[in-house]
C-alpha positions in Angstrom: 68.1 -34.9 196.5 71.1 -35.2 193.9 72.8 -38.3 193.7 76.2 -39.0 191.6 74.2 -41.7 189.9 70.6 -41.4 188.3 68.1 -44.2 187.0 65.9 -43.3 183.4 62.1 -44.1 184.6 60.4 -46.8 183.1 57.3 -48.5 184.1 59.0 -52.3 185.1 57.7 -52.2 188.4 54.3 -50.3 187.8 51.7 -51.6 189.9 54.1 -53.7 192.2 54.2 -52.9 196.0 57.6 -53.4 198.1 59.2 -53.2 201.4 62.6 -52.2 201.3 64.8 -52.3 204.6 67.9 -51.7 205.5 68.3 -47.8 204.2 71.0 -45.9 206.3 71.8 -42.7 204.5 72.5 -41.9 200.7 75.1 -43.7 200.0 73.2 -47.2 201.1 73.0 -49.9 198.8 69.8 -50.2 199.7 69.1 -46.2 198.8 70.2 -47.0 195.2 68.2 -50.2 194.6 65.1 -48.3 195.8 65.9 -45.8 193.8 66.2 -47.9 190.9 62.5 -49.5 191.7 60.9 -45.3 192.2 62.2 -44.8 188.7 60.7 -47.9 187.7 57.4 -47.2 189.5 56.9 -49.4 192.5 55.4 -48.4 195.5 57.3 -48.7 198.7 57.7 -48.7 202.7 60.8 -48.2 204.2 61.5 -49.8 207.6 64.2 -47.8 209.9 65.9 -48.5 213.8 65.6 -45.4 216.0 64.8 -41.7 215.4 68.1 -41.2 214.0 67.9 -43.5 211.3 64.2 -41.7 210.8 65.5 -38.8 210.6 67.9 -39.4 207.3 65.8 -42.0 205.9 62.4 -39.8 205.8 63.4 -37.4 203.4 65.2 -40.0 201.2 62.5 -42.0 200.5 60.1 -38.7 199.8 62.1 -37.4 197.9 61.3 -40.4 195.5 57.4 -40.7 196.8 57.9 -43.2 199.5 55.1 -42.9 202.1 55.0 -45.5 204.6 57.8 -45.5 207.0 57.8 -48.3 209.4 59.7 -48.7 213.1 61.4 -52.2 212.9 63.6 -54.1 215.1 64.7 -57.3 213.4 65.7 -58.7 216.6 62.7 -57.9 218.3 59.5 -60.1 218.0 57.4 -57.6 219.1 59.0 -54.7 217.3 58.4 -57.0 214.0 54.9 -58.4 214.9 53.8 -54.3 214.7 56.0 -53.6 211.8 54.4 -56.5 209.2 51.2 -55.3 210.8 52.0 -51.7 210.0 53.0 -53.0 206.7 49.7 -54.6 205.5 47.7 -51.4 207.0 49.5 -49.5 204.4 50.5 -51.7 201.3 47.8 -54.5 201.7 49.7 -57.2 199.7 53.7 -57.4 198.5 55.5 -58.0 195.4 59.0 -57.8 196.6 61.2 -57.2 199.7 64.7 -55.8 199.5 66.4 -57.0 202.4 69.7 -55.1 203.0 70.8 -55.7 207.1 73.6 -56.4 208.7 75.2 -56.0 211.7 78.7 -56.9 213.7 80.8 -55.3 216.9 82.7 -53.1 215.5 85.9 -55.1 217.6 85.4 -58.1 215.8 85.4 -56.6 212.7 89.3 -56.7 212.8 92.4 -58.7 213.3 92.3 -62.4 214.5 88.5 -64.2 214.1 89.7 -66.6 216.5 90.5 -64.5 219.4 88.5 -61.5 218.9 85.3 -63.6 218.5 82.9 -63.6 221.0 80.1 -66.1 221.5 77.8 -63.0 222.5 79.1 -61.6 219.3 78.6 -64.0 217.1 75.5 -65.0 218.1 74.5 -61.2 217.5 76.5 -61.3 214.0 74.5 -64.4 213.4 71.1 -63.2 214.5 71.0 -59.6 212.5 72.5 -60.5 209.7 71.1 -63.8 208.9 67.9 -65.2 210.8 66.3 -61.5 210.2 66.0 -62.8 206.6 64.3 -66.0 207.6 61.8 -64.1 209.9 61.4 -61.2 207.2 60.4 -64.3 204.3 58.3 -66.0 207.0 56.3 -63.1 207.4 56.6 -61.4 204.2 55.3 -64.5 202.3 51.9 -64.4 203.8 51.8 -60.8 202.4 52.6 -62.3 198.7 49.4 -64.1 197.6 50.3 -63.4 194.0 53.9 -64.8 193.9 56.4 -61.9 194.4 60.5 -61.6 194.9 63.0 -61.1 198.0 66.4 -60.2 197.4 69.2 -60.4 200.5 72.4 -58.4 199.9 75.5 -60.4 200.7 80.1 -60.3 200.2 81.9 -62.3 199.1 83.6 -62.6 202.7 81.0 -65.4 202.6 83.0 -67.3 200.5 86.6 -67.0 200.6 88.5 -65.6 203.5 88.5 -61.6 203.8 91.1 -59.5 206.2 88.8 -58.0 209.0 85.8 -59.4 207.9 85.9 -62.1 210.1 82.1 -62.7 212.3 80.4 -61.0 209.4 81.7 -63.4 206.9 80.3 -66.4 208.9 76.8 -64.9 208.8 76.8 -63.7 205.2 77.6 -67.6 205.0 74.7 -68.4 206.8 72.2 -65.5 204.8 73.7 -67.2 201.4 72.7 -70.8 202.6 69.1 -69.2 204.4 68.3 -67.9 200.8 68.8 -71.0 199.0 66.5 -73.1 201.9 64.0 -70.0 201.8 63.8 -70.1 198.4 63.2 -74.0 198.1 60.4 -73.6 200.9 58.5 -70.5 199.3 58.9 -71.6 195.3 55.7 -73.2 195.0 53.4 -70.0 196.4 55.5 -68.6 193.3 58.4 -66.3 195.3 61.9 -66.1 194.1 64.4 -65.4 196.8 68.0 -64.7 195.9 71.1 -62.8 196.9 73.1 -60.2 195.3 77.5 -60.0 196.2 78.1 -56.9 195.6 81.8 -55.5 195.3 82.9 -53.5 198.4 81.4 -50.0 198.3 81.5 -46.9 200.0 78.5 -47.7 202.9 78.5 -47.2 206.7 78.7 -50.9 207.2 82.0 -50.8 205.2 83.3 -48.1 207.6 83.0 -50.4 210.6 85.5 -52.8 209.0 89.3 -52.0 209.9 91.1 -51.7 206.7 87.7 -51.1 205.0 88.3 -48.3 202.8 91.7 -50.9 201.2 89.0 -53.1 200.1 87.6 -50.4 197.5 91.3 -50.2 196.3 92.0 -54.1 196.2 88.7 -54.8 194.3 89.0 -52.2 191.6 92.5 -53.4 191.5 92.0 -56.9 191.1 88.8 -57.2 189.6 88.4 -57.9 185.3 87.1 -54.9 184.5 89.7 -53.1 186.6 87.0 -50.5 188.0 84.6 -49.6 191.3 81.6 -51.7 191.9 79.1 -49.3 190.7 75.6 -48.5 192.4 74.2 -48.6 189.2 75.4 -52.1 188.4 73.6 -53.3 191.5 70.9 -51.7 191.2 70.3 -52.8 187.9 70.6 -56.2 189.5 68.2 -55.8 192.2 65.5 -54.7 189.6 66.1 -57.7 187.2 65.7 -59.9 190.6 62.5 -57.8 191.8 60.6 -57.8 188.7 59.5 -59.8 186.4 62.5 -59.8 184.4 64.0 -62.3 186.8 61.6 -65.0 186.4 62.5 -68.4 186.6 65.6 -67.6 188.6 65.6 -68.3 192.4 67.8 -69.4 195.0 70.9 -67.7 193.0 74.2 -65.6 194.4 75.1 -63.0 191.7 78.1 -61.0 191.9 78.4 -57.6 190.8 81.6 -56.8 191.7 83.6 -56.2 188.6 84.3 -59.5 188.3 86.3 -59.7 191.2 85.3 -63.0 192.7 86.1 -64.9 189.9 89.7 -63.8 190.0 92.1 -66.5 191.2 95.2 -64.8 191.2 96.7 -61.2 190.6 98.6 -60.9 186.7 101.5 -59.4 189.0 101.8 -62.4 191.5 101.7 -64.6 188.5 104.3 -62.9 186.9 107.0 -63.5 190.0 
């Protein structure tokens, strides 16, 4: 299955076993990061939410050699009781989990956060997007007897106020903060757990935010290296977090967004 962006193998991940979740279609983030980790030879399940989903994910993931397909509801106890169970049946042990899921009403995803949030929202926002990751590293962990790596994607909505983004910037607030705690509690087994901020990009999730498509524009716009977050950029990140490479960082929030978050202020606003 062609892609606009390709990864040169390699053997970093060789030998390494991972769960990756969170892949929607082709143009997921979480698509180009497992991609990444194929070329690199790791061996991985994919988790998906319905038969829809099953039906784009499957031949996305064997297309790159991906066997184990797993049924998971991240908000269901059961559904993820027999979804870790499925996953030591067919991996055994872990060495990483990408963790790439997110969810938020679509109405709240626009306009005022004050009057278009709703507790039953939020509390939804709040459960998918953030305490997923807790329960994934809870269970995940007892599948990492060696040590291993989790990686949570996150915006920088988290951080500074975002038009539209409003609900899903308060849980990507919470998922930053959950890494850091997750990372403090499951350090000494030897498991790094960090998050990746990656610029806006063209996903599904995007397309539920009003406005979304204008924040592809404003970050290549206002970013230093005046250009698109690139797949491959984050990707590349993922796989320096995920293998060994990445030792001896955890409980980090790296940006690759084109340098985007670190801008203060437009050169044209300055200029007025």
């Amino acid at each position: 299955m062609a892609d606009e962006w390709s990864f040169p193998k390699g053997e970093l991940m060789k030998g390494k076993k991972g769960l990756v979740m969170g892949v929607a279609n082709h143009n997921s983030i979480a698509w180009g990061i497992a991609s990444q980790l194929a070329a690199q030879g790791a061996e991985m399940a994919f988790t998906y939410l319905g038969e829809g989903l099953e039906r784009r994910v499957r031949p996305l993931g064997e297309s790159i050699g991906v066997k184990s397909f797993i049924s998971c509801d991240v908000a269901d106890d059961a559904s993820m009781d027999a979804a870790f169970a499925e996953v030591e049946k067919d991996l055994g042990t872990l060495d990483f989990v990408l963790h790439s899921i997110a969810f938020a009403n679509k109405d709240e995803l626009k306009g005022s956060f004050v009057e278009n949030t709703t507790r039953e929202g939020f509390l939804t926002a709040m459960n998918i997007s953030a305490f997923s990751f807790v329960d994934v590293a809870k269970r995940a962990s007892k599948l990492m007897p060696n040590g291993g790596a989790m990686v949570s994607m996150t915006y920088l909505g988290s951080e500074r106020v975002i038009p539209n983004y409003n609900t899903m910037g308060v849980a990507k607030a919470a998922l930053e903060a959950a890494t850091r705690y997750i990372a403090r509690d499951l350090g000494p087994k030897g498991i790094r757990v960090n998050a990746i901020s990656a610029g806006a990009m063209r996903t599904l999730s995007l397309a539920g935010i009003s406005g979304g498509r204008g924040m592809i524009a404003q970050g290549r716009a206002f970013s230093a290296l005046k250009e698109d977050t690139s797949m491959e950029g984050v990707a590349g990140a993922a796989l320096w977090l995920l293998s060994d490479l990445g030792r001896s960082t955890t409980g980090e929030v790296v940006h690759v967004d084109a340098g985007f978050h670190m801008i203060g202020m437009a050169e044209g606003e300055a200029e007025q």
